[in-house]
Backbone as CSV, one residue per row, in Angstrom:
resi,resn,N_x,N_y,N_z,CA_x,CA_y,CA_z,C_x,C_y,C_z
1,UNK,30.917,49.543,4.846,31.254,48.148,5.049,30.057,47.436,5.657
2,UNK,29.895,46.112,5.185,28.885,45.448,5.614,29.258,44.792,6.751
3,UNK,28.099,44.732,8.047,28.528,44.374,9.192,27.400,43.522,9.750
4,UNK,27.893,41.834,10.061,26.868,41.433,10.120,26.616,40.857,11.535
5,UNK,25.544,40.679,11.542,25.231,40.948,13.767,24.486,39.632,13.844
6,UNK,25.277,38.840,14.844,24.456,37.600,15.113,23.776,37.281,16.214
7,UNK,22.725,36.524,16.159,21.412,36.198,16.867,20.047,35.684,16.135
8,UNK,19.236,35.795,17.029,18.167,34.519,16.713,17.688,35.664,15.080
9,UNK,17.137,34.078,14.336,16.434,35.046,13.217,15.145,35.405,13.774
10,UNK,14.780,36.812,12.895,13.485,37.340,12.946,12.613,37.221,11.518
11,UNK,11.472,37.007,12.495,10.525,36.396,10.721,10.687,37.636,9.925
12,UNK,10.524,36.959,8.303,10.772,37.993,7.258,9.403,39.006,7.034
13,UNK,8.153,38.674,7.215,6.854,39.759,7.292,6.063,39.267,8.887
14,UNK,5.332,39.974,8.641,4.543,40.179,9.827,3.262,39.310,10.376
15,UNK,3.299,38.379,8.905,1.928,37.607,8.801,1.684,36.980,10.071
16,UNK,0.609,36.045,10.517,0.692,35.634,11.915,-0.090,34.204,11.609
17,UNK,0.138,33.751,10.734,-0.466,32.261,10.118,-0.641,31.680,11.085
18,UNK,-1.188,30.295,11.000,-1.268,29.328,12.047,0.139,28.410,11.999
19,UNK,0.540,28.240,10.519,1.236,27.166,10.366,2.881,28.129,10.657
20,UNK,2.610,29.155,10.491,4.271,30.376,11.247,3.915,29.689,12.615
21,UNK,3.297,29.703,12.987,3.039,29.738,14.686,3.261,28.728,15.183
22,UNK,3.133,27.452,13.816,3.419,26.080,14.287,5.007,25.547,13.938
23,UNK,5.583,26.161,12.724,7.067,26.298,12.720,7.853,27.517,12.934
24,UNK,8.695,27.079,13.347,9.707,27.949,14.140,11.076,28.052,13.166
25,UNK,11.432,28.847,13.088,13.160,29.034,12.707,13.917,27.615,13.021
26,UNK,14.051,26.996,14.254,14.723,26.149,14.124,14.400,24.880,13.521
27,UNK,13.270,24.607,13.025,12.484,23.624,12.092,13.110,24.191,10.948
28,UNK,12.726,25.472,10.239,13.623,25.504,9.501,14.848,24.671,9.194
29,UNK,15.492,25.535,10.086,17.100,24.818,10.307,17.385,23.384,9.912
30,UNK,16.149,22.639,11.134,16.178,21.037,11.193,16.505,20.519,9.815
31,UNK,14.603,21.149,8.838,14.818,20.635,7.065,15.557,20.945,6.586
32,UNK,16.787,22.218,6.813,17.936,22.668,5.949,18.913,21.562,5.952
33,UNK,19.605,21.194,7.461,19.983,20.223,7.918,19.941,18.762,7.136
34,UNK,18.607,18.785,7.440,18.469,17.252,6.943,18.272,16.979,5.577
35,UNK,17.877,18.016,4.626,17.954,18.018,3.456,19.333,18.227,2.905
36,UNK,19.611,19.337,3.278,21.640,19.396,3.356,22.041,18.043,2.949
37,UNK,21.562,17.695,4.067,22.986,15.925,4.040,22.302,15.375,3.180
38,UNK,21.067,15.131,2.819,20.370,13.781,2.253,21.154,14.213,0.221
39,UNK,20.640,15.152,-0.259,20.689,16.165,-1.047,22.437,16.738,-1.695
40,UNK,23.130,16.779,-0.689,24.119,17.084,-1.091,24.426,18.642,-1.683
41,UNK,23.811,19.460,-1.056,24.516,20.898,-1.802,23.108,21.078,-2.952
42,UNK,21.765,20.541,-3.637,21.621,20.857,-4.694,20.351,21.685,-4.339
43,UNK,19.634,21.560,-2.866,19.108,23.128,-2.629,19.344,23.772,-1.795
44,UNK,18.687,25.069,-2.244,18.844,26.452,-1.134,18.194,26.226,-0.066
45,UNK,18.134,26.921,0.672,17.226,26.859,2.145,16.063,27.029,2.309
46,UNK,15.836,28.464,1.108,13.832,28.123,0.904,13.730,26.672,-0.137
47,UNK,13.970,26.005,-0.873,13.412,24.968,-1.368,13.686,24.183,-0.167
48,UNK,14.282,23.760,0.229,14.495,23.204,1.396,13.065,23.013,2.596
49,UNK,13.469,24.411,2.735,12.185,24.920,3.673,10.475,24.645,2.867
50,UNK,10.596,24.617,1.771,9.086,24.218,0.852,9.113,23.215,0.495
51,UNK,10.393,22.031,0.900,9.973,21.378,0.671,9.649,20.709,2.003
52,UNK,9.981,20.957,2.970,9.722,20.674,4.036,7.691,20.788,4.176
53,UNK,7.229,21.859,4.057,5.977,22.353,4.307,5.168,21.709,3.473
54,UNK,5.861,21.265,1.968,5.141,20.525,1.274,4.687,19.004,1.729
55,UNK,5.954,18.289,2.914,5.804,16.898,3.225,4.662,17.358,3.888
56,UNK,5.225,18.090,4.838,3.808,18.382,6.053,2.443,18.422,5.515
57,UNK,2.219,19.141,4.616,0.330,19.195,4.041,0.074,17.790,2.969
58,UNK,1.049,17.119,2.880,0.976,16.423,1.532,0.331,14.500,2.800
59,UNK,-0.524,14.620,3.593,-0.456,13.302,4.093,-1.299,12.768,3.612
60,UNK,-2.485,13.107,3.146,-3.612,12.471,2.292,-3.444,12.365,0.849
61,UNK,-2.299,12.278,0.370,-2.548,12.430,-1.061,-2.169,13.644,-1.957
62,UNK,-2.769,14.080,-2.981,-2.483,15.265,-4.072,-3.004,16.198,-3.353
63,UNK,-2.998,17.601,-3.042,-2.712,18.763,-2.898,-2.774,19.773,-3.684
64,UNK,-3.377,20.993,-3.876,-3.299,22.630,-4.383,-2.849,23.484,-3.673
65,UNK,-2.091,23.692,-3.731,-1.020,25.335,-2.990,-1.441,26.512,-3.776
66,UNK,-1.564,27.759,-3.187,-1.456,28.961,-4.112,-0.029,29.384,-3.326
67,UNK,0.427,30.129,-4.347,1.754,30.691,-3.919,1.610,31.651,-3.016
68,UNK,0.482,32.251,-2.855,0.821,33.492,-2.117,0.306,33.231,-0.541
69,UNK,-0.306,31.958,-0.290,-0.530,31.176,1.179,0.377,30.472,1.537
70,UNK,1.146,30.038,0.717,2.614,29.337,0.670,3.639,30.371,1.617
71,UNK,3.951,31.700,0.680,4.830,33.058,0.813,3.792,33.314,2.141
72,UNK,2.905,33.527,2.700,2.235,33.715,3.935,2.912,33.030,5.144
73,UNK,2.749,31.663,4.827,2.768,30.950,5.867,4.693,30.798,6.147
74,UNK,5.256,30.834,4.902,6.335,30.755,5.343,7.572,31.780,5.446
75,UNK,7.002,32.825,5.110,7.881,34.241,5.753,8.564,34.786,4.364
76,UNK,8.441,34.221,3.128,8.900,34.737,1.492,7.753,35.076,0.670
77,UNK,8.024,35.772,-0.449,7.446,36.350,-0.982,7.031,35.535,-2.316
78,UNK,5.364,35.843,-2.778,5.420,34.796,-3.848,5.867,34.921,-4.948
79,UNK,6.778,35.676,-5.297,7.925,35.505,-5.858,8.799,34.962,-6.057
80,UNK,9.356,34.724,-4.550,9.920,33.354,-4.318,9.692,32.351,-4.142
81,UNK,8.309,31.931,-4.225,7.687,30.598,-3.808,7.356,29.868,-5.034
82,UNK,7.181,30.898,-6.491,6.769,30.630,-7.538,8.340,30.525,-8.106
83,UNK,9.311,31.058,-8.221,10.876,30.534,-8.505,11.385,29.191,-8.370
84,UNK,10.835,28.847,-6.636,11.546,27.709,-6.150,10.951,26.607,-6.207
85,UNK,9.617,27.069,-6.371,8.302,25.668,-7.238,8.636,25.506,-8.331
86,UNK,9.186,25.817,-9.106,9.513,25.826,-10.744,10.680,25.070,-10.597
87,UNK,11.526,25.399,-9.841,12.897,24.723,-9.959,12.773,23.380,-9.155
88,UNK,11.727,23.193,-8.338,11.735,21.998,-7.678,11.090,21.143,-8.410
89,UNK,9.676,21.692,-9.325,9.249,20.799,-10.389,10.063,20.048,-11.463
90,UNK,11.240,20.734,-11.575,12.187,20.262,-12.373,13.325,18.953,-11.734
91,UNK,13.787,19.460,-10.278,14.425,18.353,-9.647,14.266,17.766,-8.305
92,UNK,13.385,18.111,-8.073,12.470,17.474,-6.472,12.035,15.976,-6.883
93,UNK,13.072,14.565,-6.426,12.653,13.503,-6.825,11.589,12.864,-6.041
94,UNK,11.090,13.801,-4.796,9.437,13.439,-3.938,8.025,13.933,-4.199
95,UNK,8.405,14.715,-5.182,6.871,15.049,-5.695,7.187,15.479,-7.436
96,UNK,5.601,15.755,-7.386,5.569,15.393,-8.810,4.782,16.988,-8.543
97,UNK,5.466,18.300,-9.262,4.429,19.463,-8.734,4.593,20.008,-10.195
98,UNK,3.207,20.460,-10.612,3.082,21.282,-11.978,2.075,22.578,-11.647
99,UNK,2.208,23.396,-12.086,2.056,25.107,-12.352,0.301,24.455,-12.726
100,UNK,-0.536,24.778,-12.420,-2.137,24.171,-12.093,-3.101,25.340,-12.974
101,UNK,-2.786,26.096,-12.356,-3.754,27.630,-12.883,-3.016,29.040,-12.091
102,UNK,-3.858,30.006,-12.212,-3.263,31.356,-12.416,-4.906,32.353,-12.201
103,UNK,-5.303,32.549,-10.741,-6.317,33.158,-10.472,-5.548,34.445,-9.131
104,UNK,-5.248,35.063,-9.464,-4.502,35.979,-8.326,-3.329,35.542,-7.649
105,UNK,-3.076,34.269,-7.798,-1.996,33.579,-7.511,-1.806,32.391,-8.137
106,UNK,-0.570,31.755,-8.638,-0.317,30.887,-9.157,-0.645,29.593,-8.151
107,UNK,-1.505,29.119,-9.214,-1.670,27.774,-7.706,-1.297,26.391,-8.503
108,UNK,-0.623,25.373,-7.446,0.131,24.094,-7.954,-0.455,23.136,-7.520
109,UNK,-0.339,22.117,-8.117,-0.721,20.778,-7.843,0.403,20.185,-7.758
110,UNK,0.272,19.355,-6.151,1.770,18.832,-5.748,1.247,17.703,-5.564
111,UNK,2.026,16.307,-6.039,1.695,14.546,-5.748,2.421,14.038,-5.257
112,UNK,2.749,13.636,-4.058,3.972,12.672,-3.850,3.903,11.667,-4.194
113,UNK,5.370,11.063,-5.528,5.626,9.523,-5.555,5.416,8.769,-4.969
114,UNK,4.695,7.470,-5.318,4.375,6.488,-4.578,5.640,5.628,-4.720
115,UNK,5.923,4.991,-3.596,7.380,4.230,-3.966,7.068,2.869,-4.066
C-alpha cells in the first residue's frame, strides 16, 4: 500500500544552481497558485513552474533556453522541460516559444507578446 508522508518538499536532484538558490518551493507554490486561478485547471505545476522562470529571464526581450539548464535550474529532467515547452508552445497565450535548434540539448527561442 502506498503511504504518503507529509512535509516540506525536497528538491528533485542535487544541482546547486544559482537560480535553485534563488527560488524556493514556496515560489513554486506562489506560480502554481497564481497561475491556478488566472488559467483555470489548463496547466500542470511544472508548466506552471516554467512558466513562471520563463517571466523571470524574459525582461529584456527574446531569449534562448536549452532544456537541460532549464531541467538544472529547476529540479526536472529535460525530458520534462522539452514535453512541457512543446505543450506550452501550443497554448501559453504569453509567449511565443518555438523548438530553435538541437546541439546536446534542445534549445528554444521564447518572445513575450507585446500587448
Amino acid at each position: 500500500m502506498l503511504e504518503l508522508h507529509a512535509g516540506p518538499l525536497q528538491p528533485v536532484s542535487s544541482y546547486n544552481a544559482s537560480y535553485r538558490s534563488q527560488v524556493t518551493f514556496n515560489d513554486r507554490e506562489r506560480y502554481f497558485m497564481l497561475f491556478h486561478a488566472r488559467f483555470n485547471n489548463s496547466y500542470n505545476e511544472r508548466q506552471v513552474c516554467l512558466i513562471g522562470y520563463l517571466k523571470d529571464r524574459l525582461r529584456s526581450g527574446r531569449c534562448f533556453f536549452k532544456s537541460k539548464y532549464i531541467a538544472r535550474d529547476l529540479g526536472l529532467s529535460s525530458k520534462e522541460v522539452g514535453t512541457n515547452m512543446a505543450i506550452l508552445a501550443e497554448t501559453c497565450p504569453d509567449f511565443t516559444i518555438e523548438k530553435y535548434s538541437y546541439s546536446n540539448s534542445t534549445t528554444w527561442l521564447v518572445t513575450p507578446l507585446q500587448v
